[in-house]
N, C-alpha and C positions, 0 to 999 in steps of 0.2 A: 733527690733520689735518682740514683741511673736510671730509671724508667721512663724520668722526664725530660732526660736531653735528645740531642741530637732528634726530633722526632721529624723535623721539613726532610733531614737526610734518609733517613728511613722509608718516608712516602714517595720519595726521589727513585730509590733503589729497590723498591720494596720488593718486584716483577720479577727476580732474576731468573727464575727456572721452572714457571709455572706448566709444565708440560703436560699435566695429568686435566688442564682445564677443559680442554676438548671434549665434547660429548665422548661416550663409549673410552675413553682412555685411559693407561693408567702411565703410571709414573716409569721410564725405564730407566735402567740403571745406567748413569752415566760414562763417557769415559774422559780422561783428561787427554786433551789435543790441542797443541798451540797450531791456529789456523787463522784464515781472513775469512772475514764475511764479505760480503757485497750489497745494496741495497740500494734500487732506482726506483726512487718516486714521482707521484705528480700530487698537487693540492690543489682541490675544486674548493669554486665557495670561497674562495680566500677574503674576500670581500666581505662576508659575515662578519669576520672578527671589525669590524669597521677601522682597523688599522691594518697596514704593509706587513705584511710576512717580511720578515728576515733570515732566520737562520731554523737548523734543526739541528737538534743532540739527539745524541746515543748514550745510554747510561745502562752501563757493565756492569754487575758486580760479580768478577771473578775469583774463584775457589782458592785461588793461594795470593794472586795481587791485590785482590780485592777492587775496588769501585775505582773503575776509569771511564770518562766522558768525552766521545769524541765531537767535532762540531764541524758544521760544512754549510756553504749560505745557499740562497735561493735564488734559482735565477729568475730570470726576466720572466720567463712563462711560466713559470711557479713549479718549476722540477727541479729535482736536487737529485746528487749521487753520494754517496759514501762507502769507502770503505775501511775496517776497522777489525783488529781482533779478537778472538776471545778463545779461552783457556778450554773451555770443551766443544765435543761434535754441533753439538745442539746445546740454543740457550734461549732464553726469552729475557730478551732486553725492553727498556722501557724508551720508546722515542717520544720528544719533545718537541713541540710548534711553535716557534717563539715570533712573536710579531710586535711593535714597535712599545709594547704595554702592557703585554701574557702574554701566556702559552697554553698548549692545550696538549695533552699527553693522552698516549698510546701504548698498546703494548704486542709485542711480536714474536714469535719463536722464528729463529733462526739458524741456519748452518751453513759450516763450514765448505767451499768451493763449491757456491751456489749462487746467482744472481736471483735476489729477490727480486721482485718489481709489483710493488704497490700505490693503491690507489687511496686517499686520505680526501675527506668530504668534512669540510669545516661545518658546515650547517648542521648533520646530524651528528657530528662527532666521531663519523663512521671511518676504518680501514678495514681493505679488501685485499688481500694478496691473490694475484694475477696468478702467481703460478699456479698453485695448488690451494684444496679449499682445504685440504687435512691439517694444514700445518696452523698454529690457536694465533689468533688477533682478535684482539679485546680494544672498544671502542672505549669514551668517557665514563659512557655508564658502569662498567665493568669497573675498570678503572679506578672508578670511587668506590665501590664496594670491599674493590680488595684494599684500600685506604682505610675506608672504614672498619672492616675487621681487625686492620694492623694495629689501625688508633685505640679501638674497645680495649684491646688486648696489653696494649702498653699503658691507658690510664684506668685500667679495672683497680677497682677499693672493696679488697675483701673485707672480712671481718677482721678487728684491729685486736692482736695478739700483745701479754705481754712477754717477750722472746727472754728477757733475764730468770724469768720462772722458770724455765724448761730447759734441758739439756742439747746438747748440738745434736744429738742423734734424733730428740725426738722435734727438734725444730726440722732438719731434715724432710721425718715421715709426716710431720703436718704441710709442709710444703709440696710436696711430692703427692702425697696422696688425698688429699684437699683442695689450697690453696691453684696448685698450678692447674689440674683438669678444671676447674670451676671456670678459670681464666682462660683457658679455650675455648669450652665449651661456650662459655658469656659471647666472645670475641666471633665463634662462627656461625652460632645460631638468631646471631643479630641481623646477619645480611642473607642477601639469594644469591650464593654462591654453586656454582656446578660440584657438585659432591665428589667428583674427583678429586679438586683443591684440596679436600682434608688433607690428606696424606702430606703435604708440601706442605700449608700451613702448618697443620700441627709437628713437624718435624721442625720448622724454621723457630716457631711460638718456643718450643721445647729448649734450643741450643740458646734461646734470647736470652732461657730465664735461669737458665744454669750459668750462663757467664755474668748478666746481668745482675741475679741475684741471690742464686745459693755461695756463689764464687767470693761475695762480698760478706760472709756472716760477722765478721766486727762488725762492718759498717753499719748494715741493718740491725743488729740487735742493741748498737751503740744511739739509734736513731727514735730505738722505742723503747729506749730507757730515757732520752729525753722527752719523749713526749708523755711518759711518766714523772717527771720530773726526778728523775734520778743521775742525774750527772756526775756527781760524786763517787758513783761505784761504775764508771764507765770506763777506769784503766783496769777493773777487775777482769774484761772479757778476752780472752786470749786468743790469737787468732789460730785457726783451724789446725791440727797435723794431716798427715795423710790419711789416716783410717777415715776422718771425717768424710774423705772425697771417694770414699765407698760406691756413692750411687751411683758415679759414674760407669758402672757395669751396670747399670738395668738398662741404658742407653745402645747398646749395638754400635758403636764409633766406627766401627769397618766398614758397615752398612754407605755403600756408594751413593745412596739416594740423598746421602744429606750434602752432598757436595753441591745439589740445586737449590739450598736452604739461603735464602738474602743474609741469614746470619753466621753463616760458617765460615769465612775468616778470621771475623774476629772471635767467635767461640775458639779458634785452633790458636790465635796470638795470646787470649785470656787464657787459654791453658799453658804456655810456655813460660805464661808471668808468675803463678801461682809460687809465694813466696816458700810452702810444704814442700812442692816437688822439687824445689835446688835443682832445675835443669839450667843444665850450663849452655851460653851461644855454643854454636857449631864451630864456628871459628875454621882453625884447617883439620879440625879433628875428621877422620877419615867416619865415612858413614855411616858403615857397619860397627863401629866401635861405639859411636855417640848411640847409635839405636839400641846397643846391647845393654849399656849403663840404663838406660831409660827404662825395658826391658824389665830387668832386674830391679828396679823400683817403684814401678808402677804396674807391671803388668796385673798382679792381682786388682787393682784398682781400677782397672778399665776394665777387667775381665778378660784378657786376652794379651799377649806375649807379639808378636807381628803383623804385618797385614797394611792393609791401606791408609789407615789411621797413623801408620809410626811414618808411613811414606812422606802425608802432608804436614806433620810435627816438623819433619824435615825439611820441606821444600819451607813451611814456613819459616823458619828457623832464618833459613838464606834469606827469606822474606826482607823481615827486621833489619834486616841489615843492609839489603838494596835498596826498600821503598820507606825505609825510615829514615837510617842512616843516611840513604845515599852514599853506602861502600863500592865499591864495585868489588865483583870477586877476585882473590888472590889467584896467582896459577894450579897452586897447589888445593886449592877447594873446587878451580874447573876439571882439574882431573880426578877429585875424589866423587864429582857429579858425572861426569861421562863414564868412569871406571863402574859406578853403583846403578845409575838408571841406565839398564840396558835393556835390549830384546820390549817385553809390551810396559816397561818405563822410560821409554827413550821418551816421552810427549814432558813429562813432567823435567827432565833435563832442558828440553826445548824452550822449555817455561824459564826457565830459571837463569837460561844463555840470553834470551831475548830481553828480559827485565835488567842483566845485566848491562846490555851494549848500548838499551834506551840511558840506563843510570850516565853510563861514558858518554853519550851525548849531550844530555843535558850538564852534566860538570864541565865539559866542553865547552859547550855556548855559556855559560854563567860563570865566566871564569873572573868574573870581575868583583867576588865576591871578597868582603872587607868585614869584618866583625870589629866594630870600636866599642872601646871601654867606656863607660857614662865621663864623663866632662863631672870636673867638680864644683860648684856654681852655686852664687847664694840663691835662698827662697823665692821660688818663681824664677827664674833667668834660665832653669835649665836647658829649654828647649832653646834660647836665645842663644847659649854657650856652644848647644850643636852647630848648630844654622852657620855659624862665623866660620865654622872648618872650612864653608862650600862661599866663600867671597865670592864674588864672579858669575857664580852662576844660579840659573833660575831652579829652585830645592823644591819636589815634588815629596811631602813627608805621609807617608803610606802609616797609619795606624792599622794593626791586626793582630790577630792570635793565632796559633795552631791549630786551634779548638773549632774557627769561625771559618761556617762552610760561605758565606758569600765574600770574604775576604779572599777566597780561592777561585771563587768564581772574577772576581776582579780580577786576582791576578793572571787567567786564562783571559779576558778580554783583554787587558792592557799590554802583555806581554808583547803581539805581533809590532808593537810600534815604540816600544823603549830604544831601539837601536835609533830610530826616527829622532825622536828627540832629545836623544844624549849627544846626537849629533849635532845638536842647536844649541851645546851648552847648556843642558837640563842634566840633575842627578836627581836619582829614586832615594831616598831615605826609607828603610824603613823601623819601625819601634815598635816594641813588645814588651809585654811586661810579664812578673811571676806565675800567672794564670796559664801563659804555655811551659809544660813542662823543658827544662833546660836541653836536655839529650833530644829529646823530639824536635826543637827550635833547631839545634845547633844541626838536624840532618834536614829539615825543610828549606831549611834557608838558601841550601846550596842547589836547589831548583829552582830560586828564586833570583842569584842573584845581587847587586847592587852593597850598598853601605846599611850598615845593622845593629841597634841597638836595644840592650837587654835589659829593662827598665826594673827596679825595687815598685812594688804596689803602691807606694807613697808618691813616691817620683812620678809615676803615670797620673796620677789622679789628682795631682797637683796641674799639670800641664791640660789637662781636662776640663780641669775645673778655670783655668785661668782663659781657654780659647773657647770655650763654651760648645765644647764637642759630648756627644750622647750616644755615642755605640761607634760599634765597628765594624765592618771598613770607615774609618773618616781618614779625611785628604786636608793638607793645608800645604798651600803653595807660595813659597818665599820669592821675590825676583833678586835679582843679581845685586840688591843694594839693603838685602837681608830683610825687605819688608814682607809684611802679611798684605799679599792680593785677593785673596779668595780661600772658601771652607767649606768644606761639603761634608756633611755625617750623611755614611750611609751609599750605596755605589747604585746609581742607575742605565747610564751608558755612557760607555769608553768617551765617545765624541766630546762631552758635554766635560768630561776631565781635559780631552786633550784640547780642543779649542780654547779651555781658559789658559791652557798654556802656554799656547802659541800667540795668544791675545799678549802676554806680560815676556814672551821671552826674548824679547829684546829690546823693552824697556828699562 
């Protein structure tokens, strides 16, 4: 069930715009603004964690690009600086402490053309912002609380329904006016949260469970007909038309405040998917045109005809196609976005210029990118049949998914030093198999980089099962005379990959 993935990313991200946490506060409405932050720290106590600090992250989740991670090391006296953007004035980011074996997370509101300058105390868990005491920093304790809530609320077991009984409409109002306030409620009245947070939470809880799970009614009602044992009448369930996606008018979508919801990305990309609404990519269609179509078929359905909700359908729209794709914009879509976000939309233009130029960079530096077809090979050889393309040189073979958030995190640690050693006669291999969607693969990969192949689920788990690998990220490194040197399931640090490489690459 969607409820149960992704849940480490979630807890990662969870922070993004807690503003209302602050005693006496409430939530204010935000605006979109592409800007820099700034942030100078110092870390006492580093010595507690009984390991070396190394590095600190920044972990974004912005309203149309969604979840970016920036990272910057520690120096010698244990202070660090960073600076890094985000999509509105004001956000709360979640910062991370990472020392040779954990980390230990914070969280901070921040804005735009402002040097922070805080102070982080490992022993009690504590940050202090220097500037000002108004602006919310949440220590560990906090920290896990709002963990806590997130986790209640995504593994809550209501009472178990059978959904083939009852009609879409009235699964609907048993979801809606049961099932989801129950799983709030459970979810916030379990921790000692500053009662501000309602508002935020229940507005993030709310966007979770409408993409996560009224958005899915095959799936779920296909899920409790199996656990009825009725499989048989499981092609009978039709998937949803429009009228179904009714509720979304009791929801306020205009409403700005949800643009600090950790889940509002992907509620705006799970709306553009929606197989009823037939929205088409943007493509070079002119803006005002694709928003009139939309408009006229949806508006009863959301409750409303314009406004700031059709703006980010929009920007998202460009989205998909810069941060998935990895398109970069044609000229005729940068002028249908300069010509439309003008006057108090020029920030969400600004947005969507900058996501482009990072896209042309990064297709830039990865230009070395090679999609090969699978090698046809008898039982068991396949991975051997690859390996022989790369004679010569020492084959660094990268197992991973789309799907897998630390295969991402690997490839942001390994990334600064590929040029290092492809220059020593090393290539990156990487393999994938049916588990990442084709179109999503085919636009990740081109941030990624290197040689790539697109494995059948048999094909992978044949080569699995024969190297004796058990999740993902796994590493197996060939030297120059096509042997197996070394294996590693699972990614701990860069070093410990690149030393075994340097150890074999010129043997």
């Amino acid at each position: 069930m969607y409820f149960n993935r992704l849940i480490i990313f979630l807890i990662l991200i969870c922070c993004h715009s807690l503003t209302s946490c602050a005693a006496e506060r409430i939530l204010p409405s935000p605006d979109i603004n592409f800007g820099m932050v700034s942030i100078e720290g110092e870390i006492k106590n580093s010595n507690f964690t009984f390991n070396k600090i190394t590095s600190v992250e920044i972990w974004v989740n912005n309203p149309i690009s969604g979840q970016s991670i920036y990272k910057t090391a520690i120096k010698g006296d244990n202070r660090f600086s960073i600076i890094f953007p985000t999509e509105t004035k004001m956000a709360i980011v979640s910062l991370l402490v990472f020392s040779d074996s954990n980390s230990q997370s914070f969280v901070l509101e921040v804005e735009q053309l402002e040097t922070m300058h805080i102070l982080i105390d490992l022993k009690d868990n504590s940050i202090i912002n220097l500037n000002s005491q108004k602006k919310l920093v949440l220590g560990s304790y906090n920290m896990n609380e709002i963990i806590e809530a997130i986790t209640l609320f995504e593994s809550y077991q209501g009472p178990m329904m059978d959904y083939s009984k009852i009609s879409q409409k009235e699964f609907v109002e048993y979801e809606l006016n049961h099932v989801l306030p129950s799983r709030i409620k459970f979810a916030i009245d379990s921790v000692k949260l500053p009662s501000e947070m309602d508002e935020y939470l229940t507005n993030s809880f709310r966007l979770r469970y409408l993409s996560g799970y009224l958005f899915n009614y095959k799936e779920v009602v296909e899920n409790s007909m199996r656990q009825s044992r009725l499989e048989s009448f499981s092609d009978k369930i039709a998937e949803p038309d429009v009228k179904y996606y009714s509720f979304l008018s009791r929801f306020d979508l205009n409403n700005p405040k949800y643009l600090y919801c950790y889940s509002y990305s992907g509620f705006v990309k799970s709306i553009l998917d929606i197989k009823a609404f037939n929205i088409r990519s943007i493509g070079d269609i002119p803006i005002e045109k694709w928003q009139k179509e939309i408009s006229n078929s949806l508006g009863s359905t959301l409750g409303f005809k314009s406004g700031l909700f059709f703006d980010m359908l929009t920007a998202h729209s460009y989205d998909l196609q810069l941060n998935y794709k990895l398109n970069p914009l044609t000229n005729k879509q940068i002028e249908n976005i300069t010509s439309y976000f003008t006057k108090d939309k020029t920030q969400i233009a600004d947005v969507l210029l900058n996501s482009n130029d990072e896209v042309k960079k990064t297709l830039e530096k990865n230009g070395d990118l090679i999609i090969n077809h699978t090698p046809t090979a008898q039982k068991g050889s396949l991975l051997d049949s690859i390996i022989k393309k790369y004679a010569g040189k020492t084959v660094i073979v990268d197992f991973w998914a789309t799907w897998c958030g630390p295969c991402k995190r690997a490839f942001r640690e390994i990334d600064p030093i590929k040029e290092k050693l492809k220059a020593k006669n090393a290539i990156f291999v990487y393999i994938t198999n049916e588990t990442s969607p084709i179109d999503l693969w085919r636009g990740q990969i081109k941030s990624i980089g290197g040689e790539h192949y697109y494995l059948k689920d048999d094909e992978w788990e044949s080569i699995f099962d024969i190297y004796g690998l058990e999740s993902i990220p796994s590493y197996l490194i060939f030297n120059k005379n096509g042997l197996l040197v070394w294996k590693l399931n699972g990614f701990n640090d860069v070093k410990e990959l690149v030393d075994k490489v340097n150890e074999h690459i010129d043997n």
